[in-house]
C-alpha positions as CSV (number, residue, x, y, z in Angstrom):
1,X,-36.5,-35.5,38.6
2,X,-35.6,-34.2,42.2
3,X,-33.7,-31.1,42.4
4,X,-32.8,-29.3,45.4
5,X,-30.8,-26.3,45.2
6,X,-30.0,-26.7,41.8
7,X,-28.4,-30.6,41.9
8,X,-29.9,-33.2,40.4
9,X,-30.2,-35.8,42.7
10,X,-31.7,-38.0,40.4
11,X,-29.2,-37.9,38.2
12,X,-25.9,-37.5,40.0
13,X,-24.8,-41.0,40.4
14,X,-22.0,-39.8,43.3
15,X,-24.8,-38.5,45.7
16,X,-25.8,-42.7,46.8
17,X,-22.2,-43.4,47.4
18,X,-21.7,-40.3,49.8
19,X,-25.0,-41.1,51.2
20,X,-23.0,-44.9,51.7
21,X,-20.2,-42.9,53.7
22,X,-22.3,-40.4,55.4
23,X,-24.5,-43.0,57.0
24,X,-21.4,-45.0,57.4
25,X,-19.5,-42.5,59.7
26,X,-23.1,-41.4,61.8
27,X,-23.1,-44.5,62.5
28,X,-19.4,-45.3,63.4
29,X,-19.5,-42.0,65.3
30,X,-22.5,-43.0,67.6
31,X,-21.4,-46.4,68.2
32,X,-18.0,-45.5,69.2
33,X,-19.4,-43.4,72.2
34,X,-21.1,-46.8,73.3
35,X,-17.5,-48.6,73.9
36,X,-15.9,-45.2,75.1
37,X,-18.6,-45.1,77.7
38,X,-17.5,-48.3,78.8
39,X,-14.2,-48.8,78.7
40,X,-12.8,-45.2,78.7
41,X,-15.5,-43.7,81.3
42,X,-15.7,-41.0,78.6
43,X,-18.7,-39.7,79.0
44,X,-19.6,-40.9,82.2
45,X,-21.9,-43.4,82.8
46,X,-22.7,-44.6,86.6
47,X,-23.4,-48.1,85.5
48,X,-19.8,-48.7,83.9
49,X,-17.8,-47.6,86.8
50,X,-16.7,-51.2,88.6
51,X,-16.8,-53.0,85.0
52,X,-14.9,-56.0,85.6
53,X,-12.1,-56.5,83.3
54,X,-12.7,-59.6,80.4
55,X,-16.0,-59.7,81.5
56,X,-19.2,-60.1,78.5
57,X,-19.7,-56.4,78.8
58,X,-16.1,-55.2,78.8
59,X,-15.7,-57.4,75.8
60,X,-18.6,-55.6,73.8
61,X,-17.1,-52.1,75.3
62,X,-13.8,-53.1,73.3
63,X,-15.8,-54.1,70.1
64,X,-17.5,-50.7,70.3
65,X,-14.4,-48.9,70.8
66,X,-12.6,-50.6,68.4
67,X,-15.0,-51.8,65.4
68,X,-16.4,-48.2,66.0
69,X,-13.2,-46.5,65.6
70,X,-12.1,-49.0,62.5
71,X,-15.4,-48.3,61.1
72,X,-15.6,-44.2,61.4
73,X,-12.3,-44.2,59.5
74,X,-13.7,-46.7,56.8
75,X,-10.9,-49.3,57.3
76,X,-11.4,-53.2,57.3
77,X,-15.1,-51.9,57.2
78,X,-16.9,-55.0,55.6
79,X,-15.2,-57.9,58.1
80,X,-15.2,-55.3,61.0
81,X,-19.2,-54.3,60.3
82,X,-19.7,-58.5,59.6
83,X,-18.2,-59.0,63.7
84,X,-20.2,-55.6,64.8
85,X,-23.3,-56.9,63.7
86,X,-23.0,-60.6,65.6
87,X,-22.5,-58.6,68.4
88,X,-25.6,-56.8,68.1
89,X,-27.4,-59.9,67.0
90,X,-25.8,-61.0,70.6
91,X,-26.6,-57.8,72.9
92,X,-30.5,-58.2,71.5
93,X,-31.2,-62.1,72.1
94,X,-29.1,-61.7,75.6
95,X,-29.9,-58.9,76.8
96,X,-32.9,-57.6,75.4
97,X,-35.1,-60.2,73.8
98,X,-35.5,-62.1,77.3
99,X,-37.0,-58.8,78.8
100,X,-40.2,-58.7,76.3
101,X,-41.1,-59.5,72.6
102,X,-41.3,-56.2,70.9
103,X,-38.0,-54.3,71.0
104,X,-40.1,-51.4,71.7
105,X,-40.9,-52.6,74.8
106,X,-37.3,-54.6,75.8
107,X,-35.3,-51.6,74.6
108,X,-33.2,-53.5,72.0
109,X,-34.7,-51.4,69.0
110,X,-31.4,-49.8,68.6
111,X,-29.3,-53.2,69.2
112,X,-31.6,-54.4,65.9
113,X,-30.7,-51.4,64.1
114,X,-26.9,-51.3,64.7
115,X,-27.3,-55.3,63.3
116,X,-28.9,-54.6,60.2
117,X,-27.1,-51.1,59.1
118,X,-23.8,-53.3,59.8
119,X,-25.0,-56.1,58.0
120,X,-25.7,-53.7,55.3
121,X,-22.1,-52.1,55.4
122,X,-20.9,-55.9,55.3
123,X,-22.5,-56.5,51.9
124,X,-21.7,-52.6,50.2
125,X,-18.4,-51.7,52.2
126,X,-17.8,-48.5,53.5
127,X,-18.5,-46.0,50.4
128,X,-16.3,-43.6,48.9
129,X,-15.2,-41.7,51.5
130,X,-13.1,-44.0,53.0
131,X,-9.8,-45.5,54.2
132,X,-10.5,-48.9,51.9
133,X,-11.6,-46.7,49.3
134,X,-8.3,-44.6,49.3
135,X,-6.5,-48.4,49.4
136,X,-7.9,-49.4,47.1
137,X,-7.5,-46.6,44.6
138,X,-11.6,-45.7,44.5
139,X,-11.7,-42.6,46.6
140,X,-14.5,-39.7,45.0
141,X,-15.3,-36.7,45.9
């Protein structure tokens, strides 16, 4: 049995559910700043600056905002994480995959993660600490 600073982690069955939300709104928070980038120009990035309205990148700069947004509160999180991850899926075989085998090398290894942690939030949902959860009557502390 795991303890660390007195709790029983092996034991308390509330600490993989925070874990759930925790990862969940890291996540959420990082991906957001991806869409803000782009469609908000907060922060700044040069490459964003003459984005051309309903254009492929735009599009995924309003699923970022959005989805990451939706997702960092916890709301609609399983059909929100379910289009978030086709995007990602998208970004990696478009974008990335053409440059070079390894995502190491075509710098799509965080495109892969972003798809598989919201395929995972797709299957579990968003955890306790969470809009749906509160909806749904199964916030915990």
């Amino acid at each position: 049995m795991a303890t660390i600073a007195g709790t029983r982690f092996a034991e308390d069955a509330l600490w993989p559910a925070r874990m759930l939300s925790i990862l969940r709104i890291v996540t959420a928070f990082l991906f957001f700043w991806h869409g803000s980038a782009k469609i908000l120009h907060i922060p700044f990035q040069a490459q964003y600056t003459s984005l051309p309205t309903f254009s492929l990148v735009w599009w995924a700069g309003i699923l970022e905002l959005v989805g990451g947004a939706l997702l960092l509160l916890g709301l609609f999180t399983r059909p929100v994480a379910f289009i978030l991850a086709g995007e990602m899926a998208v970004a990696y075989w478009m974008a990335h995959a053409p440059r070079a085998f390894l995502p190491l090398l075509n710098q799509g290894d965080s495109a892969v993660l972003y798809c598989f942690v919201f395929l995972y939030f797709t299957f579990v949902g968003a955890g306790p600490w969470s809009l749906d959860a509160i909806w749904r009557g199964e916030a915990r502390s």
